[in-house]
VMD Tcl script that draws the C-alpha trace (Angstrom):
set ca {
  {-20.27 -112.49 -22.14}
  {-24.04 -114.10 -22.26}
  {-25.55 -114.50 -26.41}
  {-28.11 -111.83 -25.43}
  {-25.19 -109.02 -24.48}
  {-23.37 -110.02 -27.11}
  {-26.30 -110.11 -30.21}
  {-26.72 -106.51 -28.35}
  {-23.18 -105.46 -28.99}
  {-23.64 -106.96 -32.37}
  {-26.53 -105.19 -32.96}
  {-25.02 -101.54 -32.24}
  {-21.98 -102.37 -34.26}
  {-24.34 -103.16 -37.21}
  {-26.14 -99.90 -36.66}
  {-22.81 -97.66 -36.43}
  {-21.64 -99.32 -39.79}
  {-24.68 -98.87 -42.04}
  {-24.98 -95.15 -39.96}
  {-21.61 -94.23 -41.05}
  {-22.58 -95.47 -44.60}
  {-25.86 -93.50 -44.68}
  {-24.15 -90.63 -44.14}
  {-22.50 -90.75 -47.26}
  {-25.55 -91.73 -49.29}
  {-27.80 -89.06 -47.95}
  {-25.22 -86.45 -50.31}
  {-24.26 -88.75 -52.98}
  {-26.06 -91.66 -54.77}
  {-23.26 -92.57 -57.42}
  {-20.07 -93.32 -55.08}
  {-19.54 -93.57 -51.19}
  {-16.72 -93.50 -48.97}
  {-14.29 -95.77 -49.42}
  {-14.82 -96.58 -52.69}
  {-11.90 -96.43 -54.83}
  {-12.08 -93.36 -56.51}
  {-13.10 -92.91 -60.70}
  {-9.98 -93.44 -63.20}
  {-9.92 -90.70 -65.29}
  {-7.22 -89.51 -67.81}
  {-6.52 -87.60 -71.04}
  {-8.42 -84.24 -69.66}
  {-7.23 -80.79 -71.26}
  {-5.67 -78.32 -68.65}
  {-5.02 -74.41 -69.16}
  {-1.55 -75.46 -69.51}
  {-2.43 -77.15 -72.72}
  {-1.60 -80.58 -71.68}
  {-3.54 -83.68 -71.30}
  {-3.93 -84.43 -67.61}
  {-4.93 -88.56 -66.05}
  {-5.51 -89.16 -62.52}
  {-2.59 -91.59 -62.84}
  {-0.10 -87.95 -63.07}
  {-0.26 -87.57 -59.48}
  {0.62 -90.94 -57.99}
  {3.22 -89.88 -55.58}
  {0.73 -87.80 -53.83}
  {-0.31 -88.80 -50.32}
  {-3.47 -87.05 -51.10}
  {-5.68 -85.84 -53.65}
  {-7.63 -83.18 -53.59}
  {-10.30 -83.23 -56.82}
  {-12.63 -80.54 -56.58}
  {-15.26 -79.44 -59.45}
  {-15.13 -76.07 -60.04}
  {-16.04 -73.61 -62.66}
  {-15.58 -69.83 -63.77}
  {-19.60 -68.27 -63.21}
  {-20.52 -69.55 -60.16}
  {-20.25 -67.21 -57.32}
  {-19.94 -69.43 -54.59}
  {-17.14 -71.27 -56.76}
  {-15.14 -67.79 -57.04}
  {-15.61 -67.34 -53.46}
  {-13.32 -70.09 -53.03}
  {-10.55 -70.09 -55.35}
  {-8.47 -67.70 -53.13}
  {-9.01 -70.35 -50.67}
  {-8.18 -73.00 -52.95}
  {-4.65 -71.49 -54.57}
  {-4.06 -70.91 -50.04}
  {-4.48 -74.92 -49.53}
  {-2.60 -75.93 -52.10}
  {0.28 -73.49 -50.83}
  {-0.05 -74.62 -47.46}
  {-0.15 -78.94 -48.25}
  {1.93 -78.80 -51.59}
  {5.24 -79.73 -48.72}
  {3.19 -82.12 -47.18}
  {2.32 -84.44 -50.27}
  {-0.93 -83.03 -51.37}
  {-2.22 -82.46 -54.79}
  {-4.82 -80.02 -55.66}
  {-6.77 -80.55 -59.29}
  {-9.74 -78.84 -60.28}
  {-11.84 -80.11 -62.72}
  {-14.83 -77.90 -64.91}
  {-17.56 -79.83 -67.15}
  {-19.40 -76.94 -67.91}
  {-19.65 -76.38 -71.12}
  {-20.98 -72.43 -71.34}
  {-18.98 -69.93 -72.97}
  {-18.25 -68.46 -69.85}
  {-16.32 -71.72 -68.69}
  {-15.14 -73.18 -71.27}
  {-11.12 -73.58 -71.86}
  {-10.64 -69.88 -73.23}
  {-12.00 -68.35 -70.91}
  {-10.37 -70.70 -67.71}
  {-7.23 -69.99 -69.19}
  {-7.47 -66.07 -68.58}
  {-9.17 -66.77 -64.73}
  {-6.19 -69.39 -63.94}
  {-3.57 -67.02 -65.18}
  {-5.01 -63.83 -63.62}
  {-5.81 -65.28 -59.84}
  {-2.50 -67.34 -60.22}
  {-3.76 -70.78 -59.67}
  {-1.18 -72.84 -58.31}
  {-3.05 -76.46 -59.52}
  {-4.08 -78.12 -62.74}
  {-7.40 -76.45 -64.19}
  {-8.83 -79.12 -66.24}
  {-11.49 -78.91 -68.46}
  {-13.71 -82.18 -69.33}
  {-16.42 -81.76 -71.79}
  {-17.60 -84.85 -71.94}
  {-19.04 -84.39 -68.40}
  {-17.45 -87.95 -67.26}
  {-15.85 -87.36 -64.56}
  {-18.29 -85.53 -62.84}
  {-20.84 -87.91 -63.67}
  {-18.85 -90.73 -62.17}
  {-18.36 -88.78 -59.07}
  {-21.72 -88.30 -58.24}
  {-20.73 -84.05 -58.45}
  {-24.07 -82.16 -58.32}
  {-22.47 -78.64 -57.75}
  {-19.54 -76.28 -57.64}
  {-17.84 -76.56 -56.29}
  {-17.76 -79.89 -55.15}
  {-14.79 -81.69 -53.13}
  {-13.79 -85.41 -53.22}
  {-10.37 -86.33 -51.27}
  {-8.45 -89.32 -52.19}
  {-6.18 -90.87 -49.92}
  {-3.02 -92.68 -51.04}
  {-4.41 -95.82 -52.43}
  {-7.27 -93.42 -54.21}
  {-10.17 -94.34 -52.14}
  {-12.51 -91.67 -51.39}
  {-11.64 -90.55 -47.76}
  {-13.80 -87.11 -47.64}
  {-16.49 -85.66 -50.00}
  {-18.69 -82.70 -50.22}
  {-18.20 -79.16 -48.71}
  {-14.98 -76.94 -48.49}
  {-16.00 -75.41 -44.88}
  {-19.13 -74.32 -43.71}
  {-19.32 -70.27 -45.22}
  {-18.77 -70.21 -48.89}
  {-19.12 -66.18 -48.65}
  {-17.10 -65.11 -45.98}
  {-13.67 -66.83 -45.28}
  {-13.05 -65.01 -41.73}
  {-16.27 -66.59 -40.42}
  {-15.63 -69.91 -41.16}
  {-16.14 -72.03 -37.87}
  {-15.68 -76.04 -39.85}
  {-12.66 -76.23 -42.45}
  {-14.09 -79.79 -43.37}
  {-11.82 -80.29 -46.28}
  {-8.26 -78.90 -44.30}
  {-9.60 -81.78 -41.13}
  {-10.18 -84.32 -43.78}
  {-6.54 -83.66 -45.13}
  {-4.93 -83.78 -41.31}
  {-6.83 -87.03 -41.11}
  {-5.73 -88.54 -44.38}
  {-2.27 -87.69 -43.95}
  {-2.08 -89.15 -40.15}
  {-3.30 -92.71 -41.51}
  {-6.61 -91.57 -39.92}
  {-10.46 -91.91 -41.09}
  {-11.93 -88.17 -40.92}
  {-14.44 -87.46 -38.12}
  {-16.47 -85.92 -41.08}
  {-16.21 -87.93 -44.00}
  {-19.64 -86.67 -45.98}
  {-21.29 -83.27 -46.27}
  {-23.62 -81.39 -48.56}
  {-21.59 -79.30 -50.81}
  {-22.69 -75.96 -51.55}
  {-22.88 -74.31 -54.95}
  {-23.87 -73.71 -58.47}
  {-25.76 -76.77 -59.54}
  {-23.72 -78.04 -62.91}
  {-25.11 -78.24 -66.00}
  {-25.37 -81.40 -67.46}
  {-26.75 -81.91 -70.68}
  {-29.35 -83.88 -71.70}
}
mol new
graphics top color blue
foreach p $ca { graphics top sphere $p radius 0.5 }
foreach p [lrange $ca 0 end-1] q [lrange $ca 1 end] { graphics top cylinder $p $q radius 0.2 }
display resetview
């Protein structure tokens, strides 16, 4: 292979890498894929129990999505939510949703009554402190991050691609990043926008 072929190969490889790497910047300033993911611990569940990342390391995967009680497009998905953890629980998977908003309408009283009556089948924590979020670069809910087995962000942003009707849902981008993850594969999509309720952060 001549120098000018290979600076040329060279030079595409360099372009695919900081592509791939753009892609998760364009959606998310504060972490990108591959990075290991942000330690949290000693978050209040509806189960009134304290809750660390560090609970769920025999999982192959995690799935951390932030969630809340008001947001429409958030509700839209918690049927879908309780379904994924139903169908990967077998499989190694852990689902944990995570609220920091701290309205009436989602704080811990009132995520107690939505867990129990649509039967949530995952942790429901409840961080005031806004943290994790923050760490995560989260902007809305809900918003997904998956972490692989050594806790590494493999996948982050959108659930699928129609937050209001399940039956017309044509990408399940967080179901292919979790066939991925648990093959020993990188996702084909790794980075999308996630669609939602922006959350509200205080000042």
């Amino acid at each position: 292979m001549s120098c000018r072929v290979a600076l040329s190969c060279l030079a595409v490889v360099l372009t695919l890498s900081v592509a791939a790497t753009g892609l998760a910047d364009k959606f998310n300033k504060k972490v990108d894929i591959g990075d290991a993911a942000p330690v949290w611990s000693g978050i209040m569940g509806t189960d009134d129990a304290e809750h660390s990342l560090s609970d769920y390391k025999d999982a192959k995967a995690i799935v951390q999505v932030f969630t809340c009680n008001h947001c429409p497009v958030a509700v839209n998905y918690e049927d879908r939510l309780v379904e994924l953890q139903k169908d990967y629980a077998e499989r190694g998977v852990q689902l944990v949703a995570i609220n920091v908003n701290n309205m009436e309408a989602d704080r811990l009283p009132a995520m107690k009554r939505r867990a129990e009556s649509k039967g949530f089948n995952f942790p429901y924590l409840y961080d005031e402190s806004q943290q994790t979020a923050v760490e995560c670069g989260a902007n809305v809910t809900p918003h997904v991050f998956v972490l692989d087995g050594q806790r590494k962000i493999a996948y982050m942003g959108a659930i699928d691609d129609n937050w209001n009707d399940a039956s017309k849902v044509n990408k399940h981008y967080l179901r292919d990043a979790l066939e991925a993850v648990l093959a020993g594969e990188t996702p084909a999509v790794v980075s999308t926008k996630a669609q939602g309720c922006g959350i509200m952060y205080e000042k």
